[in-house]
C-alpha positions in Angstrom: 0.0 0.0 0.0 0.8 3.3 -0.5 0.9 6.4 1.7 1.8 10.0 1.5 3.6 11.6 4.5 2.7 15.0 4.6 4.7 17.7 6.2 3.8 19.8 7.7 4.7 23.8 9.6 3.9 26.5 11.1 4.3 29.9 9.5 4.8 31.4 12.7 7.6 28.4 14.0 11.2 29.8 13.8 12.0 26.6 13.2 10.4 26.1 9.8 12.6 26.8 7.0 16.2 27.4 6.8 17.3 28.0 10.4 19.7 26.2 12.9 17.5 24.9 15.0 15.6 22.6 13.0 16.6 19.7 10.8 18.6 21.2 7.5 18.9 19.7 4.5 21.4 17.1 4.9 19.1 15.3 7.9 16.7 15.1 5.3 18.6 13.7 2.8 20.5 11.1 4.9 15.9 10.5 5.6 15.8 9.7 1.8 18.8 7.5 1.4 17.5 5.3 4.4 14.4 5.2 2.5 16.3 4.2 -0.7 17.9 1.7 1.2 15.0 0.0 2.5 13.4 0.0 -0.5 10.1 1.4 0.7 10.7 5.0 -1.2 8.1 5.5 -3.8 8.3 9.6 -4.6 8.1 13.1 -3.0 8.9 16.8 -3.4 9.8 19.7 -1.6 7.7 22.6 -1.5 8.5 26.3 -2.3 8.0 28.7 0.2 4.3 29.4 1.1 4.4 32.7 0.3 5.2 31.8 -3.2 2.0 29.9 -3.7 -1.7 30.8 -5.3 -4.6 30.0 -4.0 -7.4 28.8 -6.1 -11.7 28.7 -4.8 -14.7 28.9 -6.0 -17.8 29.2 -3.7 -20.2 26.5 -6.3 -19.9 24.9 -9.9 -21.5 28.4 -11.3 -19.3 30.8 -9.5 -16.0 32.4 -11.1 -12.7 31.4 -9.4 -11.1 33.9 -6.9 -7.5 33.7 -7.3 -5.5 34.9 -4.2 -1.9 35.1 -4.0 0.3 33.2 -1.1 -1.3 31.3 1.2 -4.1 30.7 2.3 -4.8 33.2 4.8 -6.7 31.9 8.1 -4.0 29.2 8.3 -0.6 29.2 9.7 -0.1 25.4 9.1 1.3 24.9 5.2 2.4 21.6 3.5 6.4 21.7 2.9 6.6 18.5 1.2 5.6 15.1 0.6 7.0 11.7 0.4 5.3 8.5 -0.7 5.6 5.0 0.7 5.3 1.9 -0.5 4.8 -0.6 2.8 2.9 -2.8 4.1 0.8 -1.4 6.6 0.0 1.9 8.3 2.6 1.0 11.6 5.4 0.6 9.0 4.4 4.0 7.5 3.9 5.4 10.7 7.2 4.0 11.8 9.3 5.8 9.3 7.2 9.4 9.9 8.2 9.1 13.7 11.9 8.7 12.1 11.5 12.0 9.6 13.4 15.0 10.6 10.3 17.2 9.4 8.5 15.7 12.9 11.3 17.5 14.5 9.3 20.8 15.5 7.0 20.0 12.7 3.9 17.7 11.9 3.8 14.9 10.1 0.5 13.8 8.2 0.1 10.5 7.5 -2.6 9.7 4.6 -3.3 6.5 2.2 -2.8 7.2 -1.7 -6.1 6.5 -3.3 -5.1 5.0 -7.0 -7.2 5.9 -9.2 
């Protein structure tokens, strides 16, 4: 099966982003070679910046879209990035999100991929 991990910060978190007290870039790579390794890495991305971002609604199926730039406005939370899983079961997947270094100071969202 496979699941997305999700993660997640807080726009108003020093720690999100770039900074020295939250995992940097190499944490998160040594993350995806493990993954690699184990042969349970199945995609991701990293995210731009929120602030770099458009929003997209529209209120019904008749309605014109209203197009708002950065993000969404009565959230702080934002999604940073994703990785995909391919394992077994929801305890493996949840397993390797407890070992992310985005759950350092962060969130990590654990969803199942619908394939479609």
């Amino acid at each position: 099966m496979k699941y997305v991990l999700l993660l997640m910060g807080d726009l108003d978190d020093a720690r999100c982003g770039e900074s020295e007290e939250g995992p940097g870039p190499e944490e998160f790579a040594a993350f995806d070679a493990e993954l690699e390794k184990a042969g349970v890495l199945a995609g991701g991305f990293a995210l731009t910046d929120p602030e770099e971002g458009t929003s997209v609604s529209r209120a019904d199926a008749d309605s014109e879209a209203v197009i708002t730039a950065g993000p969404y406005a009565e959230s702080r939370e934002f999604v940073g990035g994703t990785i995909v899983l391919e394992v077994p079961s929801l305890d493996e997947a949840l397993a390797w999100a407890a070992k992310c270094p985005g759950a350092i100071g962060g969130r990590i969202e654990v969803r199942p991929l619908l394939e479609i």
